[in-house]
TORVOZA-395775 format. One line per 3 residues: number of its first residue (from 1); for each residue x, y, z of C-alpha. Coordinates in pm, whole numbers, plus 32768, in hexadecimal, padded with zeros to 4 digits. Example, Ala and Ser with C-alpha at 12.3 -4.5 7.8 and 13.67 -1.06 7.14 Angstrom:
BEGIN
1> 84CE,7E3E,830C; 8557,7F96,82CA $
END
This chain:
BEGIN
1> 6B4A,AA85,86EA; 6BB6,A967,863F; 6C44,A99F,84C2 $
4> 6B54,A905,83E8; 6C0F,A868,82B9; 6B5F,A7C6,8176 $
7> 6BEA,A6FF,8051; 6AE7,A6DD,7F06; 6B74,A5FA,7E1B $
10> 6B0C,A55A,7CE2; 6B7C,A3D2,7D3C; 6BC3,A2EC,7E60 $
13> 6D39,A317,7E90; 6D66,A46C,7E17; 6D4D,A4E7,7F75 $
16> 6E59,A41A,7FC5; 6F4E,A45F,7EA7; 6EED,A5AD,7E9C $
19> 6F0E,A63C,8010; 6F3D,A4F7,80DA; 706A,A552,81AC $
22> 6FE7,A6A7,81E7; 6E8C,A625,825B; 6F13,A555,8347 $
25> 700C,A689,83E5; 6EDB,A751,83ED; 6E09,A654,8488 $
28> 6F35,A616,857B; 6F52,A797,85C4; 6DB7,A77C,861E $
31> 6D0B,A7CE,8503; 6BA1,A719,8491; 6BF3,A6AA,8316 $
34> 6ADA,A627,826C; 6AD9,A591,8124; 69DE,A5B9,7FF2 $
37> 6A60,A4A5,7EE0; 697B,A4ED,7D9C; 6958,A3DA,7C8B $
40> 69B1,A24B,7CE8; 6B09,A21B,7C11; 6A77,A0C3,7B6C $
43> 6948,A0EA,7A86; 6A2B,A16B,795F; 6B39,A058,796A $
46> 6B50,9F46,7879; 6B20,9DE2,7925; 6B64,9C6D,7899 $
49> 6A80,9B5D,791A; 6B75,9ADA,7A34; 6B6D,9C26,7AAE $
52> 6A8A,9C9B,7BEB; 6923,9D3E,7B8C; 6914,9EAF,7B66 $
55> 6851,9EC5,7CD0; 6954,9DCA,7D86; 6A73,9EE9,7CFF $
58> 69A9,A00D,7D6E; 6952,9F85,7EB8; 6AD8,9EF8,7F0B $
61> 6B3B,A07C,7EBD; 6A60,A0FD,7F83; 6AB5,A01A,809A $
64> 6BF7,A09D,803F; 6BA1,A1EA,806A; 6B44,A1B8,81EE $
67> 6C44,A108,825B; 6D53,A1FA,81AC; 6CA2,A30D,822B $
70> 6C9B,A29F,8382; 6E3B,A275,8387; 6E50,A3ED,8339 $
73> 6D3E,A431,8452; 6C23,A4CB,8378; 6ADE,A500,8445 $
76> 6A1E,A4A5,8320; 6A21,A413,81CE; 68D3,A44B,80D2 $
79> 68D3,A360,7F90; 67E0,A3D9,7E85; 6813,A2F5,7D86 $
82> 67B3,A396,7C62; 6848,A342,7AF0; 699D,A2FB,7ADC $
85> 6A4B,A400,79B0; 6900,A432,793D; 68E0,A58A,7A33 $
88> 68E3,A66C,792E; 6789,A5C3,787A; 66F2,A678,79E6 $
91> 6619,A775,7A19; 6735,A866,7AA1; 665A,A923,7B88 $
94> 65D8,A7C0,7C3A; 674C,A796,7C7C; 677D,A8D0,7D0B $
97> 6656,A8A6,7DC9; 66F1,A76D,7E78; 67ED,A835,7EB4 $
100> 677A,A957,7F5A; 668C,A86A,803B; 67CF,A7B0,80BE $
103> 689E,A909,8100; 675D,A984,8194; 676D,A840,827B $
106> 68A3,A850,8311; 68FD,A9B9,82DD; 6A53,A97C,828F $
109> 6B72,AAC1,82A1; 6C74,AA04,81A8; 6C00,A914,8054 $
112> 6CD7,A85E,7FA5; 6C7E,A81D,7E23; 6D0E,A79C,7D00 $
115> 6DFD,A869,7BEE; 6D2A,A912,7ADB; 6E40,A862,79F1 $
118> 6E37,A70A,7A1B; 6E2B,A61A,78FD; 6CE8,A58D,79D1 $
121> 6B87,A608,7954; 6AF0,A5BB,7A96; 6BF4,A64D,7B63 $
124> 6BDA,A779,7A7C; 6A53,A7A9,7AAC; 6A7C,A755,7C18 $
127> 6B5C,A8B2,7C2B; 6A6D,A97D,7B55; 6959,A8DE,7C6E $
130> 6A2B,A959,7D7C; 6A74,AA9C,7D2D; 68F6,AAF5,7CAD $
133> 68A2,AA5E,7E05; 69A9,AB3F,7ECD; 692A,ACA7,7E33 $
136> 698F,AD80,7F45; 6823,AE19,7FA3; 6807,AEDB,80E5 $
139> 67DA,AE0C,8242; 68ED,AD52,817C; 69B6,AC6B,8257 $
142> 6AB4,ABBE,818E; 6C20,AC5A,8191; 6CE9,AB4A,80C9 $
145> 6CE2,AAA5,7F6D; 6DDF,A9EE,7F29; 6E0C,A8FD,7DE6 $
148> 6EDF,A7CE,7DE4; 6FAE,A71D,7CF6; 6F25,A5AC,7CB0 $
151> 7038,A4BE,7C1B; 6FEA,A407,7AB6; 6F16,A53A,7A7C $
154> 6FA0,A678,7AAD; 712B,A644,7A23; 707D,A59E,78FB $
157> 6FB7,A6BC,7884; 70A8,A765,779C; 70FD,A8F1,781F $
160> 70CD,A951,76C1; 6F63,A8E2,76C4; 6EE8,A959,780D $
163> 6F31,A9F7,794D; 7080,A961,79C6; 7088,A902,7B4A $
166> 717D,AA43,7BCC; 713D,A9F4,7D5C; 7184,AB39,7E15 $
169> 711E,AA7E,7F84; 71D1,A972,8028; 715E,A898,813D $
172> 729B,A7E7,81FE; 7240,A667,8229; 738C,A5B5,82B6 $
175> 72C6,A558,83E5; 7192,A4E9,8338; 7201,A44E,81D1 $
178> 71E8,A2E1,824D; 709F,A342,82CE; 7045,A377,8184 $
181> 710F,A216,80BD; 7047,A16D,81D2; 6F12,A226,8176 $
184> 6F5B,A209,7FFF; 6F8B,A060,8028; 6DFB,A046,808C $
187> 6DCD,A091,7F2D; 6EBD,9F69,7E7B; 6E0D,9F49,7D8A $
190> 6E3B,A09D,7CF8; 6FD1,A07D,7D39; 70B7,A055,7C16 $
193> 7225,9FBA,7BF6; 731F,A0B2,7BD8; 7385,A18C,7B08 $
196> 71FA,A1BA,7AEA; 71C9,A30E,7B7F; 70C9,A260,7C6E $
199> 718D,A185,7D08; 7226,A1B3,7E7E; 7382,A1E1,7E10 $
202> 731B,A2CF,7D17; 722C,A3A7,7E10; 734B,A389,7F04 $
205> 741D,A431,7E69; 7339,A511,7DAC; 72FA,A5CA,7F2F $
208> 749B,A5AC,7F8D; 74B5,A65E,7E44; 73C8,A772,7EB3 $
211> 7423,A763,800E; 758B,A794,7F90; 7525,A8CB,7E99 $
214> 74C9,A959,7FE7; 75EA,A8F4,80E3; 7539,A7D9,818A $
217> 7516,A673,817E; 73D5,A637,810E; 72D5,A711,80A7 $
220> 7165,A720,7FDA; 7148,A851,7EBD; 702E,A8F2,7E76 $
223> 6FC6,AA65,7DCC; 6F37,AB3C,7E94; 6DBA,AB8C,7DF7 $
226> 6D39,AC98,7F09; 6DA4,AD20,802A; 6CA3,AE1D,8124 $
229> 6D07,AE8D,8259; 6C04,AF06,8333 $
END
């Protein structure tokens, strides 16, 4: 049976900064990832007037979305769209709901979320989602929950104010990390010069650093959430 693999983040690109590389080894290794992206990334952003409408943004990054998604090999990419940094003004149980319906869909054995720490509200209330959608009731299929690290969120939430990101689960990406640059330049737009921790240098290095932490050349961190073996 093929190893069903899911990724639910809060924003087009997270996927990619968060897990990129190690989407496209599993992908490469066989696996079906699909992708759930939550809120659109745009509507809370300040604009001037020689800047793009709100709906030109949104639809570029979701253009975006595809076309990174199909360098790591995803099967499928689903774009809700709703409120950008405004998730937490939701009915939490519609959210959840989403949620369930999607992991009901696809049936994955392995999710990948979002840290419970980051300085994100949405990417906060996406994990809360996750986890409320991943109760482990009998008939349960799921065995993996795994939460990622997203850069210019989770190293700027203070550890003194939250949960800090301790990864105890490391996913070695030396063969797949310029899968995921190339993945990461479909979304220019959200790229920063460095030292901005969302720039390509700065992501570089950021999985060399973990890879290196771990005696390899490249890795993805990530804390382990659950683990069932059946």
């Amino acid at each position: 049976m093929t190893n069903k693999v899911a990724v639910i983040a809060a924003h087009p690109d997270d996927e990619v900064l968060g897990c990129g590389g190690t989407i496209a080894r599993m992908a490469q290794e066989g696996c079906e990832v699909n992708i759930l992206l939550i809120a659109d990334g745009e509507t809370s952003r300040r604009s001037d007037e020689n800047s793009m409408t709100v709906s030109t943004k949104i639809e570029n990054r979701n253009i975006s979305a595809n076309v990174a998604c199909k360098i790591l090999g995803c099967a499928s990419v689903e774009i809700l769209g709703l409120p950008d940094n405004r998730l937490d003004g939701l009915d939490r149980l519609d959210l959840v709901q989403v949620i369930e319906n999607f992991i009901q869909k696809y049936s994955p054995l392995t999710i990948f979320t979002h840290h419970a720490g980051d300085v994100n509200i949405d990417h906060r209330v996406v994990h809360d989602a996750v986890i409320a959608a991943c109760r482990p009731l009998p008939n349960y299929n799921l065995g993996e929950l795994l939460f990622f690290e997203t850069p210019s969120s989770t190293e700027w939430r203070p550890p003194s104010s939250h949960w800090a990101f301790s990864p105890n689960f490391f996913v070695n990406i030396s063969d797949t990390l310029q899968k995921k640059l190339e993945a990461l330049n479909a979304y220019q737009e959200e790229l920063r010069e460095f030292p901005h921790p969302r720039s390509l240098k700065a992501i570089e290095s950021l999985a060399q650093w973990r890879g290196a932490s771990v005696g390899v050349k490249a890795a993805e961190a990530f804390i382990l959430g659950r683990k069932i073996i059946k």
